[in-house]
C-alpha positions in Angstrom: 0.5 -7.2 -24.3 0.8 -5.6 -20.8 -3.0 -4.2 -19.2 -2.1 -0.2 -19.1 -3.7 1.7 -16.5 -4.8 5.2 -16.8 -5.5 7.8 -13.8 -7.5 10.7 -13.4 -9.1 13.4 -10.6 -12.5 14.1 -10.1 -13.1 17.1 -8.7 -16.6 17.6 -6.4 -19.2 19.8 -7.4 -17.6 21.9 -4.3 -14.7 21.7 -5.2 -14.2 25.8 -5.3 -16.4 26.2 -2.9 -14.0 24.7 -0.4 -12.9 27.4 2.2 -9.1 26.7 1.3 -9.2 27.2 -2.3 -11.7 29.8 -2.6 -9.0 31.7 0.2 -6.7 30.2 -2.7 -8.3 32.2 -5.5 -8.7 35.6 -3.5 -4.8 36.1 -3.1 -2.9 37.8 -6.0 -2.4 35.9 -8.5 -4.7 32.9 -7.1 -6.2 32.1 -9.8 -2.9 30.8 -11.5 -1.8 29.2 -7.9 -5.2 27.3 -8.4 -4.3 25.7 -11.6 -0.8 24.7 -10.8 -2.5 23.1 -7.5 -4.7 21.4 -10.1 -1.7 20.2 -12.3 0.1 18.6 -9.2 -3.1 16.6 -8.1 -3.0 15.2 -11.7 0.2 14.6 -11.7 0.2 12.6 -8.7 -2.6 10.4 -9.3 -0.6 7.9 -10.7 1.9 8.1 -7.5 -0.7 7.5 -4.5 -0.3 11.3 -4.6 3.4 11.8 -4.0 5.4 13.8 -5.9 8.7 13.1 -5.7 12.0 15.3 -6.1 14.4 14.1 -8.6 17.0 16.5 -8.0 16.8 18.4 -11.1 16.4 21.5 -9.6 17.8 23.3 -6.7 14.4 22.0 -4.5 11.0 20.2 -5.2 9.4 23.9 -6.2 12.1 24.8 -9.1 11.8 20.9 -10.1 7.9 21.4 -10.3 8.5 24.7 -11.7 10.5 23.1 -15.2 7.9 20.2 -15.3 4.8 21.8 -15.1 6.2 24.6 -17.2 5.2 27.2 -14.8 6.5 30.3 -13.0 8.9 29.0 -10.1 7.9 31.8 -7.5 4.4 31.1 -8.4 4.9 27.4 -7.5 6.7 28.3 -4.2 4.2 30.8 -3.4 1.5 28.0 -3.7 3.8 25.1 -1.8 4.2 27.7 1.0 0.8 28.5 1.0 -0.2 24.2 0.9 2.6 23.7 3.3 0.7 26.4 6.2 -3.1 24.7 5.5 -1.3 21.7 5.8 -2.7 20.3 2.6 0.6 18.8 2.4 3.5 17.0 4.2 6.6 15.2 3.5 6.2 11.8 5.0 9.8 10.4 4.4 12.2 12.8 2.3 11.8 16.5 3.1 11.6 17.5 -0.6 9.1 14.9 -1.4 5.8 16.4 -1.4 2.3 14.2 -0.6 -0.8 15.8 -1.5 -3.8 15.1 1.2 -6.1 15.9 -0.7 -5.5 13.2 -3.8 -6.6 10.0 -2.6 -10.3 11.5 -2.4 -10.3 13.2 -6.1 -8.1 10.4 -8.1 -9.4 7.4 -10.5 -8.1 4.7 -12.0 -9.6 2.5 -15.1 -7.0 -0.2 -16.9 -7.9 -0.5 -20.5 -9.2 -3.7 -20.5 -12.1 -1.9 -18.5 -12.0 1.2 -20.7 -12.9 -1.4 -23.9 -15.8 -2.7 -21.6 -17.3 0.1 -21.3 -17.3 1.9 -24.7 -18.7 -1.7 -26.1 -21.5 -1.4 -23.7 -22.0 2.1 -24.7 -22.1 0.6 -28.5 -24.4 -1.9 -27.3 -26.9 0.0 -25.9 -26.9 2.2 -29.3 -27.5 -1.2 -31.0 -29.9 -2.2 -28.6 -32.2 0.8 -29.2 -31.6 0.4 -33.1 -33.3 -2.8 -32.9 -36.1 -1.4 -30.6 -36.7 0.9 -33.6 -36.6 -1.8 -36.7 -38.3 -4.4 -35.1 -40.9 -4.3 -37.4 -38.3 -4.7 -40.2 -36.7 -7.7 -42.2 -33.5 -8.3 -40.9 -31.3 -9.2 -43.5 -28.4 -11.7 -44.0 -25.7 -9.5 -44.0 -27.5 -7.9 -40.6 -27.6 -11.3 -39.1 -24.2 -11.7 -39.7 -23.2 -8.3 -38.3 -25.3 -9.5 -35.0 -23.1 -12.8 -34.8 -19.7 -10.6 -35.0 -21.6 -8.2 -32.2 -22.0 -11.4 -30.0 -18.6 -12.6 -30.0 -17.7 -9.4 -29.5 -19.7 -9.1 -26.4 -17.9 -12.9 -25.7 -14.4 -11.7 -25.9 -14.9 -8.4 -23.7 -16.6 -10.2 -21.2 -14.0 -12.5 -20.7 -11.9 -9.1 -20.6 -14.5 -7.9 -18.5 -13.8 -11.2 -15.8 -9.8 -10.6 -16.4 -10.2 -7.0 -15.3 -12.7 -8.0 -12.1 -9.7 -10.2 -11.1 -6.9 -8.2 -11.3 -9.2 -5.4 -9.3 -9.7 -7.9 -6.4 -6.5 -8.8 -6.6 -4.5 -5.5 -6.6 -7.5 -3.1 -4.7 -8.5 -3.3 -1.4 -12.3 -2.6 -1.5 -14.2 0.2 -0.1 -15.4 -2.2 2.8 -11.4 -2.9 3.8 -10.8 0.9 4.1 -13.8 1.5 6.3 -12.5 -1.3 8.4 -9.0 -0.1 8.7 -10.4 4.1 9.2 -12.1 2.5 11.6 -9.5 0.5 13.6 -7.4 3.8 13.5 -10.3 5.8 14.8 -10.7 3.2 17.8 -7.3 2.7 18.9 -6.0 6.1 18.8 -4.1 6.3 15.8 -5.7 9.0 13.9 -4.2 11.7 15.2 -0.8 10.0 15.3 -0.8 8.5 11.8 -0.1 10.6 8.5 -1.9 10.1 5.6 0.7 8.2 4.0 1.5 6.3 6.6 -1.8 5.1 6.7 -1.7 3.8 2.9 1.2 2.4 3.9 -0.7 0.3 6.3 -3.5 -0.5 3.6 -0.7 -1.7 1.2 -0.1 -4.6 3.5 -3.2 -5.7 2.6 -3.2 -4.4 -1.0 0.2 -5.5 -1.4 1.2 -8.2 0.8 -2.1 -10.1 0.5 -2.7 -9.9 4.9 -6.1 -10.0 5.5 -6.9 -6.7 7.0 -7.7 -8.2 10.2 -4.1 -8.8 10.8 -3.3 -5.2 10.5 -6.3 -3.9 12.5 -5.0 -6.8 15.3 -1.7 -4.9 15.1 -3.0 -1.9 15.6 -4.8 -3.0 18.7 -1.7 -4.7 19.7 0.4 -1.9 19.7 -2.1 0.1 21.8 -2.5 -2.5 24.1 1.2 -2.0 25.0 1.2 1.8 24.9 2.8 1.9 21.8 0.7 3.9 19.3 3.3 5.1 16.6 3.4 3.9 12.8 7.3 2.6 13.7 5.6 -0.2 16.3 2.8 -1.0 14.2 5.2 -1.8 11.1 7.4 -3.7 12.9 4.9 -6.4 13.9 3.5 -6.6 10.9 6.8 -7.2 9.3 7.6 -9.6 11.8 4.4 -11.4 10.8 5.3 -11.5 6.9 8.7 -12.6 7.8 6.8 -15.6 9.6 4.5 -16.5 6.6 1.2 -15.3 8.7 -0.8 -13.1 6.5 -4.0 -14.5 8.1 -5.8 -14.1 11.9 -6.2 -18.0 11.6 -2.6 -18.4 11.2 -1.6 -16.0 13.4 -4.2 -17.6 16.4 -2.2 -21.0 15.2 0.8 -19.1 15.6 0.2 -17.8 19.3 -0.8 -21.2 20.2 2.2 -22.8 19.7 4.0 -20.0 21.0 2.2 -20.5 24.5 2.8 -24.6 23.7 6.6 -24.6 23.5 6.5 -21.5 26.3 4.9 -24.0 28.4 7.1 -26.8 27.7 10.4 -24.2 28.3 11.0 -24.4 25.0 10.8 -20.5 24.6 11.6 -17.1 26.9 9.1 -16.2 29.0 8.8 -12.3 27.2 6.4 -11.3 24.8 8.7 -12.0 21.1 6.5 -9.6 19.0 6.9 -7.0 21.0 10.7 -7.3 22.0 11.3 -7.7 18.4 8.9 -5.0 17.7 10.6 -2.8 20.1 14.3 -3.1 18.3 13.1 -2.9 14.9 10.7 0.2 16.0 14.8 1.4 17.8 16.3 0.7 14.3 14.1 2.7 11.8 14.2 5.7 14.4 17.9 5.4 14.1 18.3 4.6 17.7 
């Protein structure tokens, strides 16, 4: 049976105590704009915090309009709104709509963690219950409760290591994000780089399986060669998947023999990554 994984937000304690909703709520009719904004950050926790047009309506405000079952000038009066904070943007398609603001407030928990954590919530009930009979004769049919308890606790915990597994697997930690924000901030990408372009990044690693110092060498790459734009940067590092190098190790190995077979005339005297980079970064700008 597949693992299902649920989403949620979590709004700050100050959260309505931000300067752009409380401006929000003091607009006509900002209270209702408020819960609509609300309804799209939960329905995009599941998408990374896109919300994509289907083409149901005549745009993505009419479309959110029928699904969230609200007014349709009320939605476009909060897009428009959204749209002049810049609390959103539309990274590839025009009516697709990414909220900033969701990758801070959303949470995730598959169910295999959910069952974890109620039995350890029934554990600790049963814990205390002991603490308060101790003094009492524990029966036959409580030591045979106390057996089922304990395999129980076996069977989630092996639930428990499942779920730890798949997290490392499929989520880059909190340490990986720092060092990417970090790489950005330090080769001047941060104010060239969209939010969404920026998870796109972090997939590579989430994704992909590249250790995340083979996108933070990309990065410095690219602004070695005066090329800080997300087109560049995805281009080498698709060049490097395409090449089996997910690691720095392999892609040190990698430059070594490039500058072996250079030196034995075996290979062009340009830079490959970045020629290559240069036409695929040509291609997806439609050059």
């Amino acid at each position: 049976m597949a693992n299902k994984k649920f989403f949620w937000i979590k709004l700050k304690q100050d959260f309505f105590n931000d300067p752009y909703i409380k401006l929000l709520r003091r607009m006509a009719g900002g209270d209702t704009y408020t819960i609509i904004y609300l309804e799209m950050l939960v329905k995009s926790a599941s998408t990374n915090g896109m919300l994509y047009f289907q083409g149901a309506g005549q745009d993505i405000g009419e479309e959110l309009a029928l699904i969230l079952d609200e007014n349709v000038e009320d939605v476009r009066a909060l897009l428009a709104y959204l749209e002049a904070k810049k609390l959103i943007t539309h990274p590839e398609i025009r009516e697709d709509v990414f909220l900033v603001a969701s990758a801070d407030l959303t949470g995730s928990e598959t169910d295999s963690a959910s069952r974890v954590r109620k039995f350890r919530e029934r554990q600790s009930l049963h814990s205390n219950g002991k603490a308060l009979q101790s003094n009492t004769h524990v029966t036959n049919g409580n030591d045979k409760l106390e057996i089922e308890i304990e395999k129980e606790l076996d069977i989630d915990k092996e639930i428990e290591t499942e779920g730890e597994i798949e997290k490392k697997q499929s989520h880059p930690t909190a340490t990986v994000r720092q060092q990417l924000s970090d790489a950005i901030e330090k080769n001047g990408f941060s104010l060239v780089l969209t939010p969404f372009q920026s998870e796109n990044l972090l997939a590579y690693v989430e994704d992909d399986h590249m250790e995340v110092g083979v996108v933070i060498r990309s990065l410095e790459e690219a602004s070695n060669n005066g090329k800080r734009n997300y087109n560049y940067v995805r281009a080498i590092l698709e060049n490097k998947l395409k090449e089996g190098i997910t690691t720095v190790a392999k892609w040190d190995a990698s430059k070594r023999d490039f500058q072996e077979r250079r030196n034995a005339n075996q290979v062009p005297t340009n830079d490959e990554n970045a020629e290559w980079a240069q036409e695929m970064e040509a291609h997806w700008a439609g050059d």
